[in-house]
C-alpha positions, 0 to 999 in steps of 0.5 A: 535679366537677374541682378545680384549684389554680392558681398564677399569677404575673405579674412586671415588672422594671424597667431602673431604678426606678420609682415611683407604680405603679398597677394594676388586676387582674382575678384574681378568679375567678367563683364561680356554680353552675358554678364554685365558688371554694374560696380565693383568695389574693393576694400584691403587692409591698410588700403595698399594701391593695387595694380591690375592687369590682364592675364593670359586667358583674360581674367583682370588680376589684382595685385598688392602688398601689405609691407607694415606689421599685421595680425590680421588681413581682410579683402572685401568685394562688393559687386553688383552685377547683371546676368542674362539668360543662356539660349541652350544650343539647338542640336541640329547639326550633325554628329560626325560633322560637329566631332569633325570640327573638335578634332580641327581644334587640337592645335589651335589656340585658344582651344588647345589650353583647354584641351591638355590631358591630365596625368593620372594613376586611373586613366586606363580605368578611366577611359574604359569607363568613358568607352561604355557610356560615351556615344559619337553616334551623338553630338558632343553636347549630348555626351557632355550632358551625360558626363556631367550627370554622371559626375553629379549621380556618381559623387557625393556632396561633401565638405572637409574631405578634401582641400585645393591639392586634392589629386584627381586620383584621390577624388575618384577613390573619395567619389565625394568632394566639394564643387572644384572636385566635381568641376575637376573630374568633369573636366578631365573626362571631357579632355579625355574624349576630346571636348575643350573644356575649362574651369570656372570660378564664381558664384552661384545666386540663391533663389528657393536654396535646391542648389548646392553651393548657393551663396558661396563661392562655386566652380563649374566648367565650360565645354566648347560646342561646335557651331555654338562656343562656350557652354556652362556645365555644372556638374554639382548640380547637374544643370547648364549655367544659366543667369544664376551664375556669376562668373569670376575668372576661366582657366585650365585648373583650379590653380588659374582661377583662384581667388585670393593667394598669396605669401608672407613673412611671420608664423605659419599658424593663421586661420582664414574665414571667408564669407559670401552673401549674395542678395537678389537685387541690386541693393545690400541687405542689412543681414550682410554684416554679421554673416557667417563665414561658408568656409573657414581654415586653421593652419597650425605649427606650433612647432615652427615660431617664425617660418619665411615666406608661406607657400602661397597654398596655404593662403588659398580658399577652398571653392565650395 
C-alpha cells in the first residue's frame, strides 16, 4: 500500500467585494477497496456549514454558502489517503465472447451513462481513423490500450492552449492540451467503438517526477473490461492507473467531475490560484505552506463594474 497526504488549496481573489457566493466542491475522495481514506479535513472562508450529500454516480458533494461581503475565497482539503495496487486483468477470455458481453451492455445501467456519443464536426473522420487501428479480432483492452497510447504519442503536453470549454473538435485540431483534453479525446474514442468508459478526477502522486501532471490535480478515464470491471487508463501517460492515483470523483464529463464551481454577486474580475502538494507518506511537510499555485486564472472586465451572479464557468479549475 502507498500513503499520501494531499493538501490542495484553491483561492479566488476578487478586484472588490463580492457577496451571495454559492459553491459546490467536489473534494471528497472515494474511499473503496482500492482506495482508503484515512482523514479528510475541510477548511472555507468564513467556515460557512456545508452540506453534503451523494450524487447520481456516487461521488459526496459539498455544498456551501458564503452570504457576508469578501474580497477573497480559500477552500483548503487536507487528505490522507491509502492506495493499493491494481491487478491488471489477465486476458484470457475470448475476444468475440468478451465485445459480445459490451454489446449486452448498451441499455443497461449503469453502463449505458457511460456509453453516450458525443457530437462532433470530425466524426466521420474520426471513425475512419478508428476503423484503421481498432482490431475486434482482439479484446476490448488491448484496443483501449491502443487508444490511449495513440492519444499520449499523437497530442502534445501543453499548458494554456485550452480551458474547461475546450470542444473536442478544437483539441483534434490543437492535437495538444492539458490531461482532461487527453482524457477526453480518449473517452470519446472508446464510446465510439463501443467500450463504456468514463472520466476521472483526482490526483496523481510524485515519485522520481517521469509523470505529467504529478503533484497537481489530474484526470484519466476508466474503461469497463468484460469479466473484469472498471479499469484506469491514463492517456497523459500512457499507463494503467495504478496506486499513484487518488481518485476524487467518476463522471460522464469533465463537467460531472469538477472540483470547485460555483456564483456570486460582485465584479466579474477575480483571479483564481490553485495549489496542490502532495507528500508521500502520511505526514505534511513543512514546505507545504509556501507552495506555489500549479494553476493560476485572471478573469478580466473592466468594462462591466458590478455583474449579477457569474457563470459558474468562470469559477472553475482547469485539471492539469
Amino acid at each position: 500500500m502507498a500513503d499520501y497526504h494531499i493538501k490542495h488549496i484553491t483561492r479566488y481573489t476578487y478586484t472588490s467585494t463580492v457577496i451571495d457566493c454559492s459553491n459546490q466542491i467536489m473534494l471528497y475522495p472515494i474511499n473503496d477497496s482500492l482506495q482508503i481514506v484515512k482523514s479528510h479535513e475541510l477548511k472555507v472562508t468564513n467556515d460557512p456549514a456545508i452540506e453534503v450529500f451523494t450524487d447520481f454516480f456516487e461521488n459526496k458533494i459539498g455544498v456551501f454558502s458564503v452570504v457576508a461581503p469578501h474580497n477573497e475565497l480559500t477552500i483548503q482539503s487536507d487528505i490522507v489517503v491509502s492506495t493499493t495496487p491494481v491487478i491488471t486483468p489477465i486476458d484470457d477470455i475470448a475476444p468475440a465472447l468478451q465485445w459480445e458481453e459490451l454489446s449486452k451492455m448498451c441499455g443497461i445501467f449503469p453502463y449505458m451513462d457511460f456509453m453516450y456519443r458525443e457530437k462532433f464536426a470530425a466524426d466521420e473522420e474520426i471513425q475512419k481513423f478508428l476503423s484503421g487501428i481498432v482490431d475486434t479480432s482482439k479484446s476490448p483492452l488491448v484496443n483501449a490500450n491502443i487508444l490511449s497510447e495513440y492519444v499520449y504519442n499523437n497530442f502534445e503536453y501543453k499548458k494554456g492552449v485550452t480551458n474547461i470549454e475546450t470542444k473536442v473538435d478544437e483539441i483534434l485540431k490543437l492535437k495538444a492540451g492539458v490531461c482532461q483534453d487527453f482524457a477526453h479525446v480518449l473517452l470519446v474514442m472508446l464510446h465510439m467503438i463501443s467500450i463504456p468508459a468514463r472520466y476521472v478526477s483526482g490526483y496523481i502522486c510524485p515519485k522520481d517526477r517521469e509523470m505529467r501532471g504529478e503533484g497537481a490535480t489530474h484526470a484519466w478515464v476508466e474503461a469497463y473490461i468484460p469479466f473484469f470491471g472498471w479499469l484506469g487508463l491514463d492517456p497523459t501517460n500512457n499507463c494503467i492507473v495504478s496506486d499513484r492515483h487518488v481518485r476524487l470523483a467518476i463522471g460522464r464529463n469533465f463537467s460531472d467531475c469538477t472540483p470547485v464551481k460555483g456564483t456570486y454577486k460582485g465584479s466579474s474580475e477575480h483571479t483564481l490560484e490553485v495549489s496542490v502538494v502532495i507528500n508521500n507518506g502520511n505526514q505534511k511537510s513543512p514546505e507545504e505552506s509556501d507552495a506555489a499555485p500549479t494553476f493560476s486564472y485572471t478573469s478580466k472586465n473592466p468594462a462591466v463594474t458590478n455583474n449579477s451572479y457569474q457563470r459558474f464557468l468562470e469559477m472553475q479549475q482547469q485539471q492539469q
